[in-house]
N, C-alpha and C positions, 0 to 999 in steps of 0.2 A: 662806572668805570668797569670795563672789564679787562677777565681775568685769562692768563693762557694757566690750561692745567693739562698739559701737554710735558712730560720729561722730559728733560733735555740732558742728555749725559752729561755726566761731569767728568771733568777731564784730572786724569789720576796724573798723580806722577809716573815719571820713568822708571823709578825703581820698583812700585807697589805692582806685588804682583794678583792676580785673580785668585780667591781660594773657591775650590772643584766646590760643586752643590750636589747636595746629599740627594735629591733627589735625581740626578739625572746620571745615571752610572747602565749605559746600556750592557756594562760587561757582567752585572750584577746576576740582570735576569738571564741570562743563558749560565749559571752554574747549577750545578744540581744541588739539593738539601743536602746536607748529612747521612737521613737516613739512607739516601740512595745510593751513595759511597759504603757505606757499611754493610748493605743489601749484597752490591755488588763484590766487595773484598768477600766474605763468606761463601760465595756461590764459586769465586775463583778459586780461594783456599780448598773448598770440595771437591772442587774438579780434578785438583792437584792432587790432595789425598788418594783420590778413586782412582787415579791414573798410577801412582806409586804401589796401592795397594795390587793392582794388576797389576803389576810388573812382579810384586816380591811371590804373588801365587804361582805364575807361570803358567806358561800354555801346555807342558808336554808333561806327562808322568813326572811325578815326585823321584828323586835319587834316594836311594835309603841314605838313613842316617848311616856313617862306618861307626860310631861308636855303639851304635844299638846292633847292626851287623855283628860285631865281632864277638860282642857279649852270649847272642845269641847262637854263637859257635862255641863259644866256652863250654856255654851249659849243657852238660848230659841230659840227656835225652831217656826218658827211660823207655823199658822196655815193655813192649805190647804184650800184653796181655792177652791169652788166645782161650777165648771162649768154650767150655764144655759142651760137648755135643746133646742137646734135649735129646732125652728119647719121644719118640714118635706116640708110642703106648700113653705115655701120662698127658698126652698134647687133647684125647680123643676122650672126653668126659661122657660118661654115659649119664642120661638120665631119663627121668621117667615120669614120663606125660601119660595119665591113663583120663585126660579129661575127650579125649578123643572117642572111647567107650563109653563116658558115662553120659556122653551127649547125645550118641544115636540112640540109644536104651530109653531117652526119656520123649517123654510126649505133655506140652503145654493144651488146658480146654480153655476155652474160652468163651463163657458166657454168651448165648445168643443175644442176649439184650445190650451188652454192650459194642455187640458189631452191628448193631442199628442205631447207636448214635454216630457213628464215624461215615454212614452214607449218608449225604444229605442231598435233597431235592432244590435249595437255593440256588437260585441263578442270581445272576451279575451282569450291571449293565455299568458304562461310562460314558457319561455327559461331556462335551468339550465345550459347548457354548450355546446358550439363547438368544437370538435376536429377531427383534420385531417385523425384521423384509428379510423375504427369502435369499436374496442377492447375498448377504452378510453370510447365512448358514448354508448357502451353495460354494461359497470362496472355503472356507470348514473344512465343507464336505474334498475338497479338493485338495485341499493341503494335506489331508490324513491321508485321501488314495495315494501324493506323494510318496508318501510316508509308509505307505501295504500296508492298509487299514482299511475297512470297508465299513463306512460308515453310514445313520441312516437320517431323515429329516422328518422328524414329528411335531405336528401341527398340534399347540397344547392351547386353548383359549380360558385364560386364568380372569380373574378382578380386577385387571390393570390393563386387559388385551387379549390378542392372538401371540403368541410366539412360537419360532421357529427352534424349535432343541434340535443340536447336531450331538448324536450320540452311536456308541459305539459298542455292540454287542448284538443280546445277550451272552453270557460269558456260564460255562458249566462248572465251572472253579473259580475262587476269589484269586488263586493264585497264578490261575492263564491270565487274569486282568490284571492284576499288579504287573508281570513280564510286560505285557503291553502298555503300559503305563510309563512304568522306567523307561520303554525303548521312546516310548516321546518325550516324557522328561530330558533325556539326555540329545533330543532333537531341538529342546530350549522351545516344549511343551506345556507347560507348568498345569494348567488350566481345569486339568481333564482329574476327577474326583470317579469312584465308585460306590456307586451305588447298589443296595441288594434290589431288585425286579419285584417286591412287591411294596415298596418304599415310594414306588412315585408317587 
C-alpha cells in the first residue's frame, strides 16, 4: 500500500489567527546592537559639549571682570620708589693679577729624552678589503676614489691563495688615518681597520 507523505494544509478556522515566527523578523536584522546606540549617544553628547564649550570661551578678547575692575581702582597704589644713584667709583674694582709677570720670568726645560719618545717614525696603513680576482678589488679601488681616496692594489699570495688587498695609505700619523676612516665610516664604510705598516 502506498503512502502520500506530501502535507497537505490544514484548513484553520476563520477566526484562528497565524502567530509571527521567531525566526523570520527581516526588521530585526537591520537594527543596530546596543553598543552602537551608546557609541553613538556619547560621541553626539561631545560634540555638544565642545560646541557649548566654544561658545562660552568666545572668539574675541575677554571683557574684564567690573567687579575685579573696580576693586582694583579702590586700591592705593603705592608709591615708587626712586633708586639711589651708584656712584661710578665703587662700580670700578681694582685688582691685581701679577700672574702675567710671573709667567714671562719663568722658563720650563725639558728633558731631551723625553722629546724622543713623542716623535715617532710609525706609519699607518688601511686595509678596505681582500679578494681573490682582481675585478672585486678594482670595483674598491673605485668606490674610495669616489670617495677622494687614493687607494692602492697588493697582490699578497698567502696558504689559501693569491689575494687581492685594496688598501689605503701609508699614513704619517695614526691620527690622519682615523680622520680618514670616520670620513668613510660615516660614507656607511665600516670595513676599513688600521693597521701599523710593519704589522703586515
Amino acid at each position: 500500500m502506498s503512502r502520500d507523505y506530501a502535507k497537505k494544509p490544514k484548513k484553520r478556522a476563520s477566526g484562528a489567527r497565524r502567530k509571527p515566527s521567531a525566526k523570520r523578523r527581516p526588521a530585526d536584522r537591520r537594527r543596530l546592537p546596543g553598543w552602537a546606540w551608546l557609541l553613538t549617544g556619547v560621541a553626539v553628547s561631545s560634540f555638544v559639549y565642545f560646541l557649548w564649550y566654544l561658545q562660552q570661551q568666545g572668539t574675541g578678547p575677554r571683557q574684564p571682570d567690573p567687579a575685579r575692575t573696580e576693586a582694583a581702582r579702590e586700591k592705593p597704589r603705592p608709591d615708587p620708589v626712586e633708586a639711589e644713584p651708584v656712584p661710578t667709583e665703587s662700580l670700578s674694582v681694582e685688582t691685581d693679577y701679577s700672574f702675567h709677570e710671573t709667567l714671562t720670568n719663568k722658563e720650563v726645560e725639558v728633558p731631551s729624552d723625553a722629546l724622543q719618545g713623542t716623535t715617532s717614525s710609525q706609519k699607518y696603513i688601511m686595509p678596505c678589503g681582500s679578494f681573490r680576482d682582481v675585478n672585486g678589488a678594482d670595483t674598491m679601488k673605485a668606490r674610495l676614489a669616489l670617495l677622494g681616496m687614493q687607494a692602492d692594489i697588493k697582490m699578497i699570495d698567502g696558504s689559501n691563495g693569491r689575494w687581492h688587498r685594496v688598501q689605503i695609505g701609508p699614513y704619517l700619523s695614526k691620527r690622519a688615518a682615523e680622520r680618514d676612516r670616520h670620513q668613510l665610516q660615516n660614507q656607511g664604510m665600516n670595513d676599513c681597520r688600521i693597521w701599523p705598516l710593519a704589522a703586515q
